[in-house]
C-alpha positions, 0 to 999 in steps of 0.5 A, a space after each residue: 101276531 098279524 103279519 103287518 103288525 109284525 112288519 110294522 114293529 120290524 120297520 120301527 126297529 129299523 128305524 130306531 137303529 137307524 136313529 141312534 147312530 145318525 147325526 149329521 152336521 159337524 161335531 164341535 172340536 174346542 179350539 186349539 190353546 195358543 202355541 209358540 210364542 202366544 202360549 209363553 207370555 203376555 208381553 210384547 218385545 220391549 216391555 217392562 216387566 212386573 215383578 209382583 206377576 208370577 207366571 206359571 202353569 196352572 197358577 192359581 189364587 188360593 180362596 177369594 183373591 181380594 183377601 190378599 189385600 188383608 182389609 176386613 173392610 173390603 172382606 164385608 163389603 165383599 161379602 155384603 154385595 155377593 149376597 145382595 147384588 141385583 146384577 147377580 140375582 139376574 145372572 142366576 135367574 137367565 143361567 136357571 132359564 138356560 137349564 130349563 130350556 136345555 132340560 126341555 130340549 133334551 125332553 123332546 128327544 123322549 116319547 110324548 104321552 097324553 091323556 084325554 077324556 070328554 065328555 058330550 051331550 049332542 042332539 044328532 041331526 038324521 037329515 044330514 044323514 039322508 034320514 028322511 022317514 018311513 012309511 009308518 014313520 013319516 017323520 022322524 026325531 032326531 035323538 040327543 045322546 051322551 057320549 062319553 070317552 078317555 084314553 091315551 097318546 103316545 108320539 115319538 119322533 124317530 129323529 133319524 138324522 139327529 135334529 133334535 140330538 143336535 137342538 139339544 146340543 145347542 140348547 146345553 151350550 148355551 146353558 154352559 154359555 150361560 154359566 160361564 157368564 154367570 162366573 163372569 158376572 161374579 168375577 166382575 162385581 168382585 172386581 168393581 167392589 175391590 176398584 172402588 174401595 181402592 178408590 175410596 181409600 185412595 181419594 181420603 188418603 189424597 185428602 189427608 194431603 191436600 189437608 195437611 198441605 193446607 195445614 202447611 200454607 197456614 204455617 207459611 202464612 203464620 211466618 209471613 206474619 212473624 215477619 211482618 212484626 219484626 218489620 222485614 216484610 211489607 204488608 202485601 206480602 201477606 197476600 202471596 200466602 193467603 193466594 196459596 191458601 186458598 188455591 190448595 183449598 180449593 183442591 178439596 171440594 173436588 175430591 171430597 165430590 169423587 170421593 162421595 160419588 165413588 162410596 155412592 158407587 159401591 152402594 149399588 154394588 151392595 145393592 142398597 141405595 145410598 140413604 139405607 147403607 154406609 160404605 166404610 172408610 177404607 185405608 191405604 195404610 191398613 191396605 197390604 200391598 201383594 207381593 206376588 201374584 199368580 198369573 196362569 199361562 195363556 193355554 190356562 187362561 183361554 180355559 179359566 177366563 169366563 169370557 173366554 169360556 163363554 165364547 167358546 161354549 157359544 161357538 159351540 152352540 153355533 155348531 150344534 146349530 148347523 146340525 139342526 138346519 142340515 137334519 131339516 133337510 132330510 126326511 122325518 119318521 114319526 111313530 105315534 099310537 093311541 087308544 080311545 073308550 068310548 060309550 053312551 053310559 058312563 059304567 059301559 066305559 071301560 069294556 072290551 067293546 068300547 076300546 079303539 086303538 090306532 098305529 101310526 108311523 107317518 114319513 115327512 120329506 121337504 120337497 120344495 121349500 123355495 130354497 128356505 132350508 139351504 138357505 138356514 143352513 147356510 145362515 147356521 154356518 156362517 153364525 158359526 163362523 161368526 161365533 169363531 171370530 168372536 170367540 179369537 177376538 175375546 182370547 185376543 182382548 183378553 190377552 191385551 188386558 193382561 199385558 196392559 196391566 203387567 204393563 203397569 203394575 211393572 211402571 207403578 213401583 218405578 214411578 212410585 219410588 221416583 216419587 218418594 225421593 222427590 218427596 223427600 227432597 221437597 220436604 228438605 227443601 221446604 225447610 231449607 227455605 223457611 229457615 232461610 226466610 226466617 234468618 233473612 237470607 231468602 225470599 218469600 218466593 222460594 218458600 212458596 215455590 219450595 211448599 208448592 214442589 211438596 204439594 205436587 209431590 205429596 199428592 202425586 206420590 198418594 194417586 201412584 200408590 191407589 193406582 198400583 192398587 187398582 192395577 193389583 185389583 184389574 190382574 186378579 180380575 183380568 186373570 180370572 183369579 178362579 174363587 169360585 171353583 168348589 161352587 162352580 163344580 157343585 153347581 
């Protein structure tokens, strides 16, 4: 072998050892999980506390979470907008271009080989080349030739100081960012189809209400008339039921509009317009209201939550980013070789005679940039800094999401039995006032007041049981009750 081919080799190698141990930048380190008090709880000092939460180290919901509420309604439209939703389909689509991209930079860490071949007729100009004639030859004829070639390439960049290792860290963070949104995206729609069917059950249930609350005024209205007939009420008096009548009448139009709107809502969550599917009618009375639910400790939290994941693994990304502008500022060896056949006549192609070749190993070291690649790196890290405060302001909401609805859900069964036995002593009440009105010892007045305390009560008692509901719903998802880890993991 001659010496500078050897020496070439030699140098190559060098620079290829040099390659795979040099990479500069920092190396990502995951954020530390919360300690101390941070990591034992979600409720500040005072607050009450929920008793269906169960805290414990790595809790966790065992299979699809909404199937704790036992409502095969709820299971199929679960099902239905799982399989159907267009905000799934795009979270799928941006997390297969994120793998792609990543897979692409990872190729360009590889050598890059390509393969040529032409084909020409050209008609040389012999002037241009100081061809003017001879003696004998005044002129001359400049001659048209076929000239045909095929051969190879091959490029590699030695990547001393691990720019493209580092852009491919990056471009794979970002793919893991994109996943993790991808597990948000479904742990979101669960959760909006699971608050809408507890709505929609929650809205027929206060209709059923406000409909027997009607069914009542017309009672009252019937014994108003009673005792108009026996002559010991006057005839305006017909005028206060009627009053009542329509004024709890009138809660309906409202409720029936929240109700319409709220089973168009789940439609789109299906992925189907209004005209082409029909939401079920939920039940609060076929609704099984969890009894206790597993809720992770904030140091698993931080590990399971999507959002939580997702800002970690863009912060991540950030810092892998830093690694590439810093590379930028070193110099670059690129190797690169390539072997070109050459001939006039397609069957002289491919003889020893019509080979050339090269070797190539070029060096590039910025010099002056006008301060652009400090400047990028300086940017990269202040991204960086950036991607770490938003990673502490998701852990942060997270963590208030979380008391928020312990919160709740710990004020919900206070409010819920409050309600009952104020339910309960307004129904007494109301019959103590009709029969009252009816024997002559009480007023028209007391039973319309007494109906219009059971009213309030009966509707007031429904909305606290949808809103105990949809608190049970917002804990799952503000937990990040994991369904999908068999999927997650095959992914």
């Amino acid at each position: 072998m001659p010496p500078p081919t050897r020496n070439l080799l030699a140098a190559c190698a060098s620079a290829l050892a040099l390659a795979a141990c040099t990479t500069v930048g920092p190396s990502f380190k995951a954020p530390a999980p919360p300690q101390g008090a941070a990591a034992a709880g979600y409720a500040m000092a005072g607050d009450p506390a929920a008793a269906q939460a169960r805290l414990s180290p790595g809790a966790s919901v065992a299979g699809p979470w909404w199937r704790a509420f036992g409502s095969p309604e709820l299971d199929r439209v679960m099902d239905e907008a799982l399989a159907g939703s267009p905000t799934l389909a795009e979270a799928n689509a941006t997390l297969e271009r994120a793998r792609q991209q990543a897979n692409a930079a990872a190729g360009a860490q590889l050598p890059q080989v390509d393969a040529n071949a032409s084909a020409q007729r050209e008609r040389i100009n012999l002037q241009a080349f100081g061809f003017k004639g001879f003696p004998g030859f005044p002129t001359l004829s400049n001659p048209t030739i076929d000239l045909y070639s095929v051969g190879g390439s091959v490029g590699y960049d030695l990547d001393l100081f691990g720019g493209k290792k580092r852009a491919t860290e990056a471009a794979r963070a970002r793919a893991e960012q994109a996943a993790r949104q991808a597990d948000a995206a479904y742990l979101t729609l669960s959760g909006n189809v699971a608050l809408q069917a507890m709505r929609v059950a929650s809205l027929q249930s206060q209709i059923a209400a406000v409909q027997q609350v009607v069914a009542d005024d017309a009672k009252v209205l019937d014994l108003i008339h009673a005792a108009q007939r026996a002559g010991s009420e006057a005839p305006s008096a017909t005028a206060g039921g009627e009053a009542q009548l329509a004024e709890d009448q009138a809660l309906l139009p409202p409720l029936q509009r929240d109700l319409a709107a709220a089973r168009h809502q789940l439609a789109m969550l299906v992925g189907k317009s209004p005209a082409e599917w029909t939401a079920p009618d939920f039940d609060m009375a076929r609704i099984v209201q969890p009894t206790a639910i597993p809720v992770s400790l904030p140091s698993e939290l931080v590990r399971r939550r999507p959002d939580i994941t997702a800002a970690e693994a863009e912060l991540h990304a950030a810092t892998a980013d830093i690694g590439v502008a810093v590379a930028a500022q070193y110099p670059d060896i690129r190797l690169s070789a390539n072997v070109t056949q050459s001939a006039l006549t397609p069957d002289k192609l491919f003889n020893y005679n019509a080979t050339g070749w090269q070797l190539l190993a070029g060096v590039a070291a910025p010099i002056f940039h006008g301060g652009t690649l400090k400047a990028n790196r300086k940017a990269a890290e202040a991204e960086a800094r950036a991607a770490l405060a938003r990673y502490q302001a998701t852990v942060i909401r997270a963590f208030v999401q979380v008391s928020d609805v312990l919160a709740a859900l710990a004020t919900d069964q206070q409010e819920i039995t409050s309600l009952a036995r104020a339910q309960t002593s307004a129904e007494a009440n109301v019959r103590d006032a009709q029969t009252a009105y009816r024997l002559g010892g009480g007023t028209l007045l007391q039973v319309i007041d007494a109906q219009r305390q059971l009213n309030r009560a009966r509707r007031a008692t429904v909305q606290a049981q949808g809103q105990q509901l949809a608190d049970v719903v917002q804990l799952y998802t503000a937990t990040a009750a994991d369904w999908r880890t068999a999927q997650t993991a095959a992914r």
